[in-house]
C-alpha positions in Angstrom: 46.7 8.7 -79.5 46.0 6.3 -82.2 43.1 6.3 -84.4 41.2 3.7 -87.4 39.4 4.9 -89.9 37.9 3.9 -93.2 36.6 5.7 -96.5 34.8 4.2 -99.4 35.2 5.5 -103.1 32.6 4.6 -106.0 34.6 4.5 -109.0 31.8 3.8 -111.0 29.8 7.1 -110.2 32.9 9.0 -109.0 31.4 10.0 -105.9 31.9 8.8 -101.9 30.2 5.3 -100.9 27.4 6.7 -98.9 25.5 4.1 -97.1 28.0 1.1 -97.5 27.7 -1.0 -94.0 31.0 -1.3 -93.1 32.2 -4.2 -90.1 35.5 -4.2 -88.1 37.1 -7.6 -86.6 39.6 -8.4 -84.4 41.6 -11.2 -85.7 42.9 -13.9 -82.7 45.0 -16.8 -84.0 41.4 -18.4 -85.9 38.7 -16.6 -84.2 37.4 -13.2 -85.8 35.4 -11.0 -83.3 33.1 -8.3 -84.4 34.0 -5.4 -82.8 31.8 -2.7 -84.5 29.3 -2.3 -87.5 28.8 1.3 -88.6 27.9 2.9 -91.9 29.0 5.5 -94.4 27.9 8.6 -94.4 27.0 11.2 -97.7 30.9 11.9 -97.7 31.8 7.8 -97.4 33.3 8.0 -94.0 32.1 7.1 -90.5 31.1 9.5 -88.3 33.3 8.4 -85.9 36.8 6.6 -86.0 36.0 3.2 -85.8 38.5 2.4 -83.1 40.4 5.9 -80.8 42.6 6.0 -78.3 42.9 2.7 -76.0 40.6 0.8 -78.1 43.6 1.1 -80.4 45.3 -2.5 -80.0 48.4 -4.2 -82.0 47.5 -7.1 -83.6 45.5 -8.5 -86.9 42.1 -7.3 -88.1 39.6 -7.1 -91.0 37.2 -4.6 -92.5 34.1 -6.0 -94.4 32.7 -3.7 -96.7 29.1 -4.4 -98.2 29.9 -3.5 -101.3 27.6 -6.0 -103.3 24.3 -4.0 -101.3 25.2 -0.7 -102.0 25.7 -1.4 -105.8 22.5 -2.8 -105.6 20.6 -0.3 -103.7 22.3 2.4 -106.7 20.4 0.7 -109.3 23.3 -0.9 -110.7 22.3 -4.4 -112.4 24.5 -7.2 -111.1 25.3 -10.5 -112.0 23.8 -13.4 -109.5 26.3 -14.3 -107.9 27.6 -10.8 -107.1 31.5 -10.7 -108.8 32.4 -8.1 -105.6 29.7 -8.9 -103.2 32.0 -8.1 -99.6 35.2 -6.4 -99.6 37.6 -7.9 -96.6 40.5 -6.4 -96.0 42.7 -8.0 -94.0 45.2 -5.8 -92.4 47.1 -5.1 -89.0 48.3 -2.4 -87.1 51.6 -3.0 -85.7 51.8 0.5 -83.6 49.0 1.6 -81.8 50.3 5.3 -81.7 49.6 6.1 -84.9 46.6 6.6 -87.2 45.6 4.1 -89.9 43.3 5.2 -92.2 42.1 1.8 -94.6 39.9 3.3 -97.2 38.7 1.5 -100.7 37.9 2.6 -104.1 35.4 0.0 -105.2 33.2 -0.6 -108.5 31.3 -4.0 -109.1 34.0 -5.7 -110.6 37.1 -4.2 -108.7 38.7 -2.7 -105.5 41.7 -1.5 -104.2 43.2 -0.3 -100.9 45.8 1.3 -99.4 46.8 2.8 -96.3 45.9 6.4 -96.3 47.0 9.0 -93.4 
């Protein structure tokens, strides 16, 4: 049984993203459907996987990461326009047995991503 999940990483505080609203699309040919909206918790993942089981399709999709707010709502002083303001990260899974775990290390100016386990 396959699973999704996410996990954000503030670089600039070295501490988990708690609080980031993060949103999950499924991606069909040009049309991007919002299939869930959650957000962190105190250790910067969901609660739950955002997709388990047989909501586990193949295919394209994207995670949107308000990144920009939760700087914002640290304190931090950003630049207007935000330099990171949403992370997407457009991936896909191409077996739905398995797990994908996206997660992000993120500071105002950078992110990265990779595929954890």
């Amino acid at each position: 049984m396959g699973k999704l999940s996410t996990h954000v990483l503030d670089i600039t505080q070295g501490k988990p993203g708690a609080g980031v609203q993060v949103k999950l699309y499924r991606v069909d040919g040009g049309a991007k459907v919002l299939i869930k909206t959650d957000t962190t918790n105190q250790d910067g993942r969901c609660e739950q996987p955002l997709l388990l089981g047989d909501e586990v399709k193949t295919g394209k999709y994207e995670l949107v990461f308000g990144a920009g707010d939760y700087f914002a709502a640290q304190g931090v002083a950003l630049p207007e326009p935000r330099f990171i303001d949403e992370v997407v990260i457009a991936f896909g899974i191409a077996d739905a047995a398995q797990n994908y775990h996206v997660p992000i290390v993120v500071s105002p100016w950078a992110y990265s991503t990779y595929r954890g386990s």
